[in-house]
N, CA, C and O atoms as a GROMACS GRO file, in nm:
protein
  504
    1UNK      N    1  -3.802  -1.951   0.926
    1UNK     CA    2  -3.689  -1.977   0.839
    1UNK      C    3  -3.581  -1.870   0.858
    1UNK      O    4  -3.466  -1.896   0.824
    2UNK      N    5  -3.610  -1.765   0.907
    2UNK     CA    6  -3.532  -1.667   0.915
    2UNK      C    7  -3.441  -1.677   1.029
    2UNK      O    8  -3.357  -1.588   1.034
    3UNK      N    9  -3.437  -1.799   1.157
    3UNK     CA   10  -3.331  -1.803   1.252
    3UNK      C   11  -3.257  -1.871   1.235
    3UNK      O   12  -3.150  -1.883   1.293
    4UNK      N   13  -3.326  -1.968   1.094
    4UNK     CA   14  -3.189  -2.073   1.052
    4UNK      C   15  -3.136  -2.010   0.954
    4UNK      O   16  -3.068  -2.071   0.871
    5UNK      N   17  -3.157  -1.876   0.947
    5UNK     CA   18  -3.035  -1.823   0.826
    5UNK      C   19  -2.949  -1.785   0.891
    5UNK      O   20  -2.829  -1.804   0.874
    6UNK      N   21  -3.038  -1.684   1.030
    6UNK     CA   22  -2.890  -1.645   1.103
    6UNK      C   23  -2.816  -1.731   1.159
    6UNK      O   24  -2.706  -1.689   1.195
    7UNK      N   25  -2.847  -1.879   1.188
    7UNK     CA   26  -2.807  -1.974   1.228
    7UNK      C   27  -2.661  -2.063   1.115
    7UNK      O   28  -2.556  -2.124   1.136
    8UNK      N   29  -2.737  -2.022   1.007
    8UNK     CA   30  -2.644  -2.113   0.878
    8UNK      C   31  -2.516  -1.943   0.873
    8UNK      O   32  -2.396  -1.968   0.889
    9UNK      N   33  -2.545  -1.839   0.859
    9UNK     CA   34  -2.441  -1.766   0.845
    9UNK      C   35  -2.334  -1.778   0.988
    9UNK      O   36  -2.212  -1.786   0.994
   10UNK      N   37  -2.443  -1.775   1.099
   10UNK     CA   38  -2.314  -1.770   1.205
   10UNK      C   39  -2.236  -1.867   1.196
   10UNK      O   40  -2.115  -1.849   1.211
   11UNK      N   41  -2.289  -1.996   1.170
   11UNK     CA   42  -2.229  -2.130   1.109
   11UNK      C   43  -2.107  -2.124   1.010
   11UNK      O   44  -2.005  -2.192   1.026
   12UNK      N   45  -2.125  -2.046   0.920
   12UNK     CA   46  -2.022  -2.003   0.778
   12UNK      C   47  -1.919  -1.933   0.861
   12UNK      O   48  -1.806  -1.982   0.848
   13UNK      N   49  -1.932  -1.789   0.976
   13UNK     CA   50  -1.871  -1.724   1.004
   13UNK      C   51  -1.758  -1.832   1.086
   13UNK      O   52  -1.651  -1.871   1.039
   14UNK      N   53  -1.816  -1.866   1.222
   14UNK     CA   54  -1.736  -2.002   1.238
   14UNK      C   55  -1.653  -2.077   1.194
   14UNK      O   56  -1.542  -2.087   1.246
   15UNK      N   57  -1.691  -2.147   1.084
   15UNK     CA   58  -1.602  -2.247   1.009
   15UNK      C   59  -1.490  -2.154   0.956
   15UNK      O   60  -1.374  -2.189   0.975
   16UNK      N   61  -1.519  -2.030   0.889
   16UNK     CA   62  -1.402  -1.943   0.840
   16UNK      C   63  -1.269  -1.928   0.964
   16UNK      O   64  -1.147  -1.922   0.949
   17UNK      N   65  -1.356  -1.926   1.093
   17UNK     CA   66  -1.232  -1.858   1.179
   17UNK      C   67  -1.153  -1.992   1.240
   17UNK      O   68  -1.083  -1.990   1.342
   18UNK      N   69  -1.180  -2.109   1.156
   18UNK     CA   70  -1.119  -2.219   1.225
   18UNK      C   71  -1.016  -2.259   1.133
   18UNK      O   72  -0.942  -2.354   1.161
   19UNK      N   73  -1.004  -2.188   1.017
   19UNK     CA   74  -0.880  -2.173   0.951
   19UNK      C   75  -0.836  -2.043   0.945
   19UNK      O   76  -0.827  -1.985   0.837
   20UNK      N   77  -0.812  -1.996   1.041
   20UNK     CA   78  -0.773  -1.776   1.062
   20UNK      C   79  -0.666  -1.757   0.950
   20UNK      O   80  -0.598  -1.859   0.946
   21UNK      N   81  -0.640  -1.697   0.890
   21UNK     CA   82  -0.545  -1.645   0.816
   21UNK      C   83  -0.487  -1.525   0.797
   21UNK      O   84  -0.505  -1.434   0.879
   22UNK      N   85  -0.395  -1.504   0.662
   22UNK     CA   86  -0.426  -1.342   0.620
   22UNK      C   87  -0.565  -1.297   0.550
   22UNK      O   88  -0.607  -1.181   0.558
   23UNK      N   89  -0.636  -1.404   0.477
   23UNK     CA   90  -0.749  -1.350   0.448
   23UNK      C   91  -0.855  -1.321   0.509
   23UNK      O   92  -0.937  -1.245   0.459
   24UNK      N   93  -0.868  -1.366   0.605
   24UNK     CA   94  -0.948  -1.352   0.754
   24UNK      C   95  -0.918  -1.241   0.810
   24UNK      O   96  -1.007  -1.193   0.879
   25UNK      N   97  -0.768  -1.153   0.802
   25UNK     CA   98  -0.741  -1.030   0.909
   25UNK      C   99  -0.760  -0.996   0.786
   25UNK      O  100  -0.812  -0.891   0.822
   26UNK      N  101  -0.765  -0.991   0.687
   26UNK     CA  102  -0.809  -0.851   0.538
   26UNK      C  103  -0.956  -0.828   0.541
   26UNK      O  104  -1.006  -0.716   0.535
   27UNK      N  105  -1.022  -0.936   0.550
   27UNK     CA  106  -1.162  -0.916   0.585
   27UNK      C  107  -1.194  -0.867   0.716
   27UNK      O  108  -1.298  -0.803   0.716
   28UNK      N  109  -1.154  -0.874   0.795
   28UNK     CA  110  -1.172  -0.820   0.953
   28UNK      C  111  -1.139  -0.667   0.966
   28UNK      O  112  -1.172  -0.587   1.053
   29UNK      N  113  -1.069  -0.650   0.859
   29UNK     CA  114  -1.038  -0.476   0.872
   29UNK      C  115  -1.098  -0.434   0.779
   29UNK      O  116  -1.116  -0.314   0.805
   30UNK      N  117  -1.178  -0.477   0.602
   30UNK     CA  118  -1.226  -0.431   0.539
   30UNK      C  119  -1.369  -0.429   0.591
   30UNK      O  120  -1.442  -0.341   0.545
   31UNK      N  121  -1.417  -0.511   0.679
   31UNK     CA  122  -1.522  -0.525   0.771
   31UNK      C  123  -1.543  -0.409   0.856
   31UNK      O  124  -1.644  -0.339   0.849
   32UNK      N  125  -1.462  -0.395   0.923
   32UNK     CA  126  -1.431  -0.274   1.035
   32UNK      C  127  -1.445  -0.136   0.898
   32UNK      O  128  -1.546  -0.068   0.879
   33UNK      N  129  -1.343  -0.129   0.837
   33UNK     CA  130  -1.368  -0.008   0.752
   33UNK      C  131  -1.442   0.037   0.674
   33UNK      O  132  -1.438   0.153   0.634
   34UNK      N  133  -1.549  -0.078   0.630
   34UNK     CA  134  -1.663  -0.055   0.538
   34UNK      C  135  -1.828  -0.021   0.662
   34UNK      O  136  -1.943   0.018   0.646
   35UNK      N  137  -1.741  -0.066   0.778
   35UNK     CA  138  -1.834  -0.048   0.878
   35UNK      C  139  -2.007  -0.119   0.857
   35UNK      O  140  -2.116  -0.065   0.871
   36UNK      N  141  -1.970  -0.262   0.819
   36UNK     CA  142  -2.002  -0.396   0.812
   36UNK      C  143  -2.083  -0.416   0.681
   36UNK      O  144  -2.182  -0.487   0.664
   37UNK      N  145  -2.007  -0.324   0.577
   37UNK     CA  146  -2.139  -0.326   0.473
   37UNK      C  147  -2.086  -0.406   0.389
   37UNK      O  148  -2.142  -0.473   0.302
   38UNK      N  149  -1.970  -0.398   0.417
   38UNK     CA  150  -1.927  -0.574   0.303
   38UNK      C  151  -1.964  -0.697   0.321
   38UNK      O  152  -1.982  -0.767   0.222
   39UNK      N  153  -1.983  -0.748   0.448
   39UNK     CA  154  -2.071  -0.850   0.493
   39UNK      C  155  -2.181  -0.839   0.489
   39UNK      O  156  -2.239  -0.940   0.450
   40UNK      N  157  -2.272  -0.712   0.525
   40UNK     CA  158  -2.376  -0.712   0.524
   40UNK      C  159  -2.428  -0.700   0.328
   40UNK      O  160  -2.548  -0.719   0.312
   41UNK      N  161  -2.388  -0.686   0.262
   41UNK     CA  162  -2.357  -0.714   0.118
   41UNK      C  163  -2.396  -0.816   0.082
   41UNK      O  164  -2.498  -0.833   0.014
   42UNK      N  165  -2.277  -0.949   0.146
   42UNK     CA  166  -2.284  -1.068   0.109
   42UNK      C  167  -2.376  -1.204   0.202
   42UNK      O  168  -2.423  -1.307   0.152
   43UNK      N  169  -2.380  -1.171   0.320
   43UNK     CA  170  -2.482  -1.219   0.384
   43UNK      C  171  -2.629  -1.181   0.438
   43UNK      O  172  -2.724  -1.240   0.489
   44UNK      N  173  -2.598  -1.060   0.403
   44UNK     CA  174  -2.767  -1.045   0.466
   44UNK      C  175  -2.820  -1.017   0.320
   44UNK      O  176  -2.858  -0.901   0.335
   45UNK      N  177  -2.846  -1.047   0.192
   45UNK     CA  178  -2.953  -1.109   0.190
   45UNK      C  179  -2.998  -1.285   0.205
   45UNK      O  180  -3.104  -1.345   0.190
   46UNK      N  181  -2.899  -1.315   0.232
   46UNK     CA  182  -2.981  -1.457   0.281
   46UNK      C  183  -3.063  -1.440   0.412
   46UNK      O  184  -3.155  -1.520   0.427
   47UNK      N  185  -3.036  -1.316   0.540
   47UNK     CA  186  -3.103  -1.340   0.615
   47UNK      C  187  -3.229  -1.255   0.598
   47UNK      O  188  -3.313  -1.242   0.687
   48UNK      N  189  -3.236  -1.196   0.472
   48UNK     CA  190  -3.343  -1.077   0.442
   48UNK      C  191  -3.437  -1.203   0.362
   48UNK      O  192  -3.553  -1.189   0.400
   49UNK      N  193  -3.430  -1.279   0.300
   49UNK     CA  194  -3.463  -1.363   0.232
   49UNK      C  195  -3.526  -1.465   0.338
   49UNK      O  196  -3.649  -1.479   0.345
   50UNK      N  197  -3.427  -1.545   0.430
   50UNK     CA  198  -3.504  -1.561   0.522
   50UNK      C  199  -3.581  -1.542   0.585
   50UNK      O  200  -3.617  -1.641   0.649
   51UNK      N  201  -3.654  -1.420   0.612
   51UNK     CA  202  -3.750  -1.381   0.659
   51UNK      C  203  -3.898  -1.333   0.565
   51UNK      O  204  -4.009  -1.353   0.613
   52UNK      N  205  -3.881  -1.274   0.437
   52UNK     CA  206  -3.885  -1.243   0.356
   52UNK      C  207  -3.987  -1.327   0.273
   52UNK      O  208  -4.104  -1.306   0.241
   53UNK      N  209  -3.894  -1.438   0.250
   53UNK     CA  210  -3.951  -1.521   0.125
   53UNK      C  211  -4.050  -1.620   0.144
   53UNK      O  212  -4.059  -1.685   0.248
   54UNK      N  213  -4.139  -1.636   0.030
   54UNK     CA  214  -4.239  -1.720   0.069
   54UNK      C  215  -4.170  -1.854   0.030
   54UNK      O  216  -4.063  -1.875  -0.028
   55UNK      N  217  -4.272  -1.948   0.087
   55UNK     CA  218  -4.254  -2.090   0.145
   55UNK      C  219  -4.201  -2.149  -0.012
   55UNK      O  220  -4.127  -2.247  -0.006
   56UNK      N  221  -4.234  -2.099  -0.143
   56UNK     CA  222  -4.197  -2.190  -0.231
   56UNK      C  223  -4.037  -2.110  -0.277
   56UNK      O  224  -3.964  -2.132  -0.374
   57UNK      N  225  -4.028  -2.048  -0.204
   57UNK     CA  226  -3.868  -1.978  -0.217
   57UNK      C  227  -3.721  -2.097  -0.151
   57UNK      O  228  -3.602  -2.111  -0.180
   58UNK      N  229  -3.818  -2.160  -0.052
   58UNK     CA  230  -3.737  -2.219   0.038
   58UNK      C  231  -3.629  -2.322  -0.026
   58UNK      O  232  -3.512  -2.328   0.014
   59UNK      N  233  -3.688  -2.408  -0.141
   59UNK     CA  234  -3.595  -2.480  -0.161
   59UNK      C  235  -3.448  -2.420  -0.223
   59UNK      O  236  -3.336  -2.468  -0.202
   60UNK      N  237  -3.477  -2.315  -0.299
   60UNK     CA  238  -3.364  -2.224  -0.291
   60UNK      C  239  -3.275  -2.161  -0.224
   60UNK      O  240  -3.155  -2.154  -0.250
   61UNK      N  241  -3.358  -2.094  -0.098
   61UNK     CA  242  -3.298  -2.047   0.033
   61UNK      C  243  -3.211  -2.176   0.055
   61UNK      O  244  -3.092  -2.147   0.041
   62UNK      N  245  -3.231  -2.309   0.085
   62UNK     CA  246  -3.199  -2.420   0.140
   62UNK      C  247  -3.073  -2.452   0.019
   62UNK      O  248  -2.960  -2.486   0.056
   63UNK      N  249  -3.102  -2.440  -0.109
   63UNK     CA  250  -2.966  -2.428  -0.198
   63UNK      C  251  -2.838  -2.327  -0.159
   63UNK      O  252  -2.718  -2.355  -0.168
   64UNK      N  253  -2.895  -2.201  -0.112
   64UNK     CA  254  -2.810  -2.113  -0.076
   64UNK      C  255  -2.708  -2.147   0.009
   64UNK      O  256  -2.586  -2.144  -0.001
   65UNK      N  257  -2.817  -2.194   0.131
   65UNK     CA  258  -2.719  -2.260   0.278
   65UNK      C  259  -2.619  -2.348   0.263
   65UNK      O  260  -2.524  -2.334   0.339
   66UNK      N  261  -2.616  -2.451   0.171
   66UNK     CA  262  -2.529  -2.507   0.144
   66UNK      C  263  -2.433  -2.485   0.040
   66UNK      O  264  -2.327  -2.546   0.034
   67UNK      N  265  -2.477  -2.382  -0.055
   67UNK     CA  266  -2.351  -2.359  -0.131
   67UNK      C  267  -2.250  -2.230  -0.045
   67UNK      O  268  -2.148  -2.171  -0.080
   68UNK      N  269  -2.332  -2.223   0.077
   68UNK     CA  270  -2.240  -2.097   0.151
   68UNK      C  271  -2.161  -2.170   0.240
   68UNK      O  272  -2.048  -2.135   0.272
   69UNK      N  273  -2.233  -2.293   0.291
   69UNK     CA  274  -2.135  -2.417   0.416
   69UNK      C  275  -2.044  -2.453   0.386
   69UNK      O  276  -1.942  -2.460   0.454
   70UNK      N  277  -2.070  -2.506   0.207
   70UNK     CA  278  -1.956  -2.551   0.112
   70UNK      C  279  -1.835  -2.460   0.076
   70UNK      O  280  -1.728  -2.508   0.038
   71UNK      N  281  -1.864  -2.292   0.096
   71UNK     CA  282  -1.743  -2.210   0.064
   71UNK      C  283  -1.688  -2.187   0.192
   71UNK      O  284  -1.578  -2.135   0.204
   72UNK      N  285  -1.736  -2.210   0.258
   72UNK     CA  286  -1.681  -2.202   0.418
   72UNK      C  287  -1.605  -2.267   0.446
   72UNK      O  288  -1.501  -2.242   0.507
   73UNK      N  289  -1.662  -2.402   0.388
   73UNK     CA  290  -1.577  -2.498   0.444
   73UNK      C  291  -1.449  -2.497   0.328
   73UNK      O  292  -1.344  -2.506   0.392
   74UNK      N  293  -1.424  -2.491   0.199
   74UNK     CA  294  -1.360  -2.524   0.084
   74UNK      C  295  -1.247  -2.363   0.075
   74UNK      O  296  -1.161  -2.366  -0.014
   75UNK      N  297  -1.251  -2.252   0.153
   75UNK     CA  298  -1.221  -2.171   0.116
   75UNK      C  299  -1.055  -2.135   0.176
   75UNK      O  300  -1.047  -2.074   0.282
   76UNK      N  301  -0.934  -2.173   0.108
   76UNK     CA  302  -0.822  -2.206   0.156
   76UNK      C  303  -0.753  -2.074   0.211
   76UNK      O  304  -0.709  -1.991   0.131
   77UNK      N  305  -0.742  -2.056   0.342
   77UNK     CA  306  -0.648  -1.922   0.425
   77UNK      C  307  -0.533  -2.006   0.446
   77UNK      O  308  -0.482  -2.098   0.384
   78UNK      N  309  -0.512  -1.956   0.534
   78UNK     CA  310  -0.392  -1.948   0.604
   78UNK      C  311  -0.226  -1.834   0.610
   78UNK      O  312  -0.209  -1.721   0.565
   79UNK      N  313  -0.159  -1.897   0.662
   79UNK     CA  314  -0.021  -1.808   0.724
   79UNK      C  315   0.068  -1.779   0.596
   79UNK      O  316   0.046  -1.802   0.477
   80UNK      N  317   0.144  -1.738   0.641
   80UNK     CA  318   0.283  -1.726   0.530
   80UNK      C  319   0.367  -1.827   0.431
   80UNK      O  320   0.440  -1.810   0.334
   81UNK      N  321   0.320  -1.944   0.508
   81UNK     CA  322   0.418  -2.060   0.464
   81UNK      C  323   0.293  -2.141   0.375
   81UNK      O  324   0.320  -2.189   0.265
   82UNK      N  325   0.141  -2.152   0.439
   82UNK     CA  326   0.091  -2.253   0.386
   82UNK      C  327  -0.025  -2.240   0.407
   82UNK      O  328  -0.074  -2.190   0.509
   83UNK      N  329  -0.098  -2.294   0.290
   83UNK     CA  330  -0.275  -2.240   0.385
   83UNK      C  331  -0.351  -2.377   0.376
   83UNK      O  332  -0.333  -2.462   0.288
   84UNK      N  333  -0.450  -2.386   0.493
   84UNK     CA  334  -0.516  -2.483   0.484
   84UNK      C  335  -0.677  -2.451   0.456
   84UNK      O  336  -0.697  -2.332   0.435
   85UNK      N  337  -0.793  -2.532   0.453
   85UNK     CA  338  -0.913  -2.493   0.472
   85UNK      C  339  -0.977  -2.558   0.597
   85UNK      O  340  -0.947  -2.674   0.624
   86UNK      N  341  -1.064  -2.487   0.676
   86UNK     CA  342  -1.191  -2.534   0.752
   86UNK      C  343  -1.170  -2.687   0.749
   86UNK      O  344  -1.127  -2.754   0.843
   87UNK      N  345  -1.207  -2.733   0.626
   87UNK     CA  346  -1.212  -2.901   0.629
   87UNK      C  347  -1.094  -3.021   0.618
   87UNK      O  348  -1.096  -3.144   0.618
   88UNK      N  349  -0.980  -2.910   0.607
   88UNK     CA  350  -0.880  -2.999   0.675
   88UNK      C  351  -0.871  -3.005   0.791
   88UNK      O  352  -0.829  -3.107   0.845
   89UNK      N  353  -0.929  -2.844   0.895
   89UNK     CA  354  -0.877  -2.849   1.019
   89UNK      C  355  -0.919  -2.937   1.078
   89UNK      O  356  -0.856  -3.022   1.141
   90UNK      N  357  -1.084  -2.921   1.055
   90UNK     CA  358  -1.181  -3.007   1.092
   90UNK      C  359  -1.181  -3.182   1.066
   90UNK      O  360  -1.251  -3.260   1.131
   91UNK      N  361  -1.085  -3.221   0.953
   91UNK     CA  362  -1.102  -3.383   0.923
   91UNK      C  363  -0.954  -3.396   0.983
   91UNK      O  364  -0.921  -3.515   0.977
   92UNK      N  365  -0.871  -3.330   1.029
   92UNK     CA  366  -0.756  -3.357   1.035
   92UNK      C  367  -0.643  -3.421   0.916
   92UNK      O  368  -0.529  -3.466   0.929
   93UNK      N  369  -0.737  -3.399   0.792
   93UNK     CA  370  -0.648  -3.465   0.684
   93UNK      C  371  -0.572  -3.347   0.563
   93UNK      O  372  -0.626  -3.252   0.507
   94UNK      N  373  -0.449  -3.390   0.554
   94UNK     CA  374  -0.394  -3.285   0.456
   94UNK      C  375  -0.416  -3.326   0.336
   94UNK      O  376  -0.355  -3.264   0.249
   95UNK      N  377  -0.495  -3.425   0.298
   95UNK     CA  378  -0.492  -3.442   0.176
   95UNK      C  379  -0.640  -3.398   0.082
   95UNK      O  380  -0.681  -3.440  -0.026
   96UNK      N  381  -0.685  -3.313   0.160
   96UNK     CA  382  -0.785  -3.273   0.123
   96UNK      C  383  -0.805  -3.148   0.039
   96UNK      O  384  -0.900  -3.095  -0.019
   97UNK      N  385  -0.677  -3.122   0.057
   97UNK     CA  386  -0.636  -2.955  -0.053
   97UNK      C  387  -0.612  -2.973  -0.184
   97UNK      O  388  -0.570  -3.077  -0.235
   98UNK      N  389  -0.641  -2.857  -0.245
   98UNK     CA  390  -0.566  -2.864  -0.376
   98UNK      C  391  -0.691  -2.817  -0.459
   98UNK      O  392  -0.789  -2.758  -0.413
   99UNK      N  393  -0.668  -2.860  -0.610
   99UNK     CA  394  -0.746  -2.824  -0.702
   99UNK      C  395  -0.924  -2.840  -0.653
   99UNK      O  396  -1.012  -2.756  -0.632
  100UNK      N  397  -0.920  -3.011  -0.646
  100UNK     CA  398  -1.088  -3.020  -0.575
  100UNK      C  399  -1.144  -2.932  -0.499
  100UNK      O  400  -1.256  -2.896  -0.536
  101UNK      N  401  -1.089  -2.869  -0.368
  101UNK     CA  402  -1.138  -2.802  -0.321
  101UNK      C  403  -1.161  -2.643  -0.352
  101UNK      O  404  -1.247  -2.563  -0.316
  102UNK      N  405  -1.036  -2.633  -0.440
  102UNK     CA  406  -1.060  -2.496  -0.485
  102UNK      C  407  -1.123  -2.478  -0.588
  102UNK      O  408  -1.152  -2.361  -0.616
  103UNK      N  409  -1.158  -2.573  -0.666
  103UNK     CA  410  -1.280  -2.639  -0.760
  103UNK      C  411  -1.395  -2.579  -0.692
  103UNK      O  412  -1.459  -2.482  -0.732
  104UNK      N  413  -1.414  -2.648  -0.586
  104UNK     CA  414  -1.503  -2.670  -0.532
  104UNK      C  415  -1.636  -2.526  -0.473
  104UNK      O  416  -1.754  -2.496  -0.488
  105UNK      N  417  -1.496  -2.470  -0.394
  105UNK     CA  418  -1.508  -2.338  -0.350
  105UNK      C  419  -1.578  -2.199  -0.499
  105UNK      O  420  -1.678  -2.127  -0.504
  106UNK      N  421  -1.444  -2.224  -0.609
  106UNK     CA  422  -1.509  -2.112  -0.711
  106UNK      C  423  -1.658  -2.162  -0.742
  106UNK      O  424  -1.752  -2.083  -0.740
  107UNK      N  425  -1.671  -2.272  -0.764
  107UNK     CA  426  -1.794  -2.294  -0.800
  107UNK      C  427  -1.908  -2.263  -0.764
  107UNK      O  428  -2.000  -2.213  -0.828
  108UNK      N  429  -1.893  -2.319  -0.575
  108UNK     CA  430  -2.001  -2.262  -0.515
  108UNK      C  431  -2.024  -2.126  -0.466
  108UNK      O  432  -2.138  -2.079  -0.467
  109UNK      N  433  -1.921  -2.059  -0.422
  109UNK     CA  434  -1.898  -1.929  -0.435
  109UNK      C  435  -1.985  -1.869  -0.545
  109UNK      O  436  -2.085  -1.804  -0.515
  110UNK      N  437  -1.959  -1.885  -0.641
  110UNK     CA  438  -2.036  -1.824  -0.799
  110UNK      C  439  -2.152  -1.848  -0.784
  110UNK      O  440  -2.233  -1.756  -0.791
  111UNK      N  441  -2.200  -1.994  -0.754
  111UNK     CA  442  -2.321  -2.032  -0.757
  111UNK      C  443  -2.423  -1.955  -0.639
  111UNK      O  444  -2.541  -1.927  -0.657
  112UNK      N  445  -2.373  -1.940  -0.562
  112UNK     CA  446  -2.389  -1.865  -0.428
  112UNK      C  447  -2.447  -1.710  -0.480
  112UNK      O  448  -2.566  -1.679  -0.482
  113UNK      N  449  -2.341  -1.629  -0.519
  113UNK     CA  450  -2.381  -1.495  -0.538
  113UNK      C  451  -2.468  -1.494  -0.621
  113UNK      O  452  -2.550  -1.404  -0.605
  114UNK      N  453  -2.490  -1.582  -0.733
  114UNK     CA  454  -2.554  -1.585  -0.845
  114UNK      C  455  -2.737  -1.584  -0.780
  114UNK      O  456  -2.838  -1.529  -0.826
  115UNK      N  457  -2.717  -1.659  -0.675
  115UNK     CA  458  -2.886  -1.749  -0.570
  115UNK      C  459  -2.923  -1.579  -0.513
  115UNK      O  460  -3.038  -1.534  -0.516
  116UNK      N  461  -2.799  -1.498  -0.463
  116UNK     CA  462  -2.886  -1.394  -0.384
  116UNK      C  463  -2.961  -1.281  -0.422
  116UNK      O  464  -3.032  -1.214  -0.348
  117UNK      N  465  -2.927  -1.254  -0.614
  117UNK     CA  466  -3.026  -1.183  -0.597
  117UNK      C  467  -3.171  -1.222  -0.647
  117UNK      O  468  -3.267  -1.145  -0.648
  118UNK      N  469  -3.172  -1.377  -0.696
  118UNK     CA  470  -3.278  -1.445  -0.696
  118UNK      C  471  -3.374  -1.447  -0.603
  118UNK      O  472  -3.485  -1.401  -0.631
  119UNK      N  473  -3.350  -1.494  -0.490
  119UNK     CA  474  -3.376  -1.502  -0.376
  119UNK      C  475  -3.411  -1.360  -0.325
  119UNK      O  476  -3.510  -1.367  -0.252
  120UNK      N  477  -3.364  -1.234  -0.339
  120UNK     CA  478  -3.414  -1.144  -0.276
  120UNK      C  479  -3.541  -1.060  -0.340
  120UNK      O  480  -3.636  -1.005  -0.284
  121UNK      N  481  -3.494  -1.074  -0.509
  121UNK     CA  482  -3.610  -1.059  -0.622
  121UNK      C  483  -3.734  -1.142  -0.551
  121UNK      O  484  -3.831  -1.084  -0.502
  122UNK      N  485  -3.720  -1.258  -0.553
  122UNK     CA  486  -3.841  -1.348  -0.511
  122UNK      C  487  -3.927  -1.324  -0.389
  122UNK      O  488  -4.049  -1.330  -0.380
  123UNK      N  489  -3.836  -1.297  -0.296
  123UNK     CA  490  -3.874  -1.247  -0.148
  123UNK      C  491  -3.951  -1.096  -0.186
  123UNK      O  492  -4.044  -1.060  -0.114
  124UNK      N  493  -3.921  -1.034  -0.268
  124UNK     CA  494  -3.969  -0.874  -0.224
  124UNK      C  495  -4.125  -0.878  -0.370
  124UNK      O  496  -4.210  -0.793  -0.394
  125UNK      N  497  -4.102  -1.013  -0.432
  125UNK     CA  498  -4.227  -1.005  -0.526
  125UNK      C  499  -4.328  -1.093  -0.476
  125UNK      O  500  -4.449  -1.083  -0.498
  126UNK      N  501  -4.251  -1.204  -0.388
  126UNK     CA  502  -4.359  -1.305  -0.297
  126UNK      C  503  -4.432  -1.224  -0.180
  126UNK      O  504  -4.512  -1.281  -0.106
   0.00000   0.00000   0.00000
């Protein structure tokens, strides 16, 4: 379970850089300057968990992955003039922005951070 975490994060990392933005170069230098502990913060415990957690952890782990695909994909960057998300680039449709998705995004986002330290509690007591 632990190569499909690194598998589902490189996945997240991906989808982020297919809408590049300014929030993408703020994270790329707070990345660089925290000297990766802000990511490693927010993604590794899913891959510590992945490895980690026992088998009845999984359906959680497996909640995680997708509320992290879902902020990946829902999470609106872009340029100066206009930002899009991942799943416009990807559907080619502009009508996919707006409240829903940024609905969408706080939600799972929240729901997300809320899973990791469940998940890592569980892993280090399993």
């Amino acid at each position: 379970m632990g190569l499909i975490q690194i598998t589902v994060v490189g996945l997240a990392v991906l989808l982020r850089l297919t809408a590049f933005g300014w929030f993408a170069i703020i994270a790329i230098i707070v990345s660089a300057f925290s000297l990766g502990t802000v990511p490693a913060i927010v993604l590794g415990p899913l891959v510590f968990a992945g490895f980690s957690a026992p088998q009845s952890a999984w359906p959680l782990l497996i909640a995680a992955d997708v509320l992290l695909l879902v902020c990946a994909l829902t999470f609106e960057d872009g340029g100066d003039n206009e930002g899009t998300t991942p799943l416009q680039v990807l559907t080619g449709s502009r009508g996919l922005s707006g409240r829903a998705t940024d609905r969408a995004f706080r939600v799972c986002g929240s729901a997300y951070l809320l899973t990791l330290p469940v998940l890592v509690i569980w892993a280090i007591a399993g």
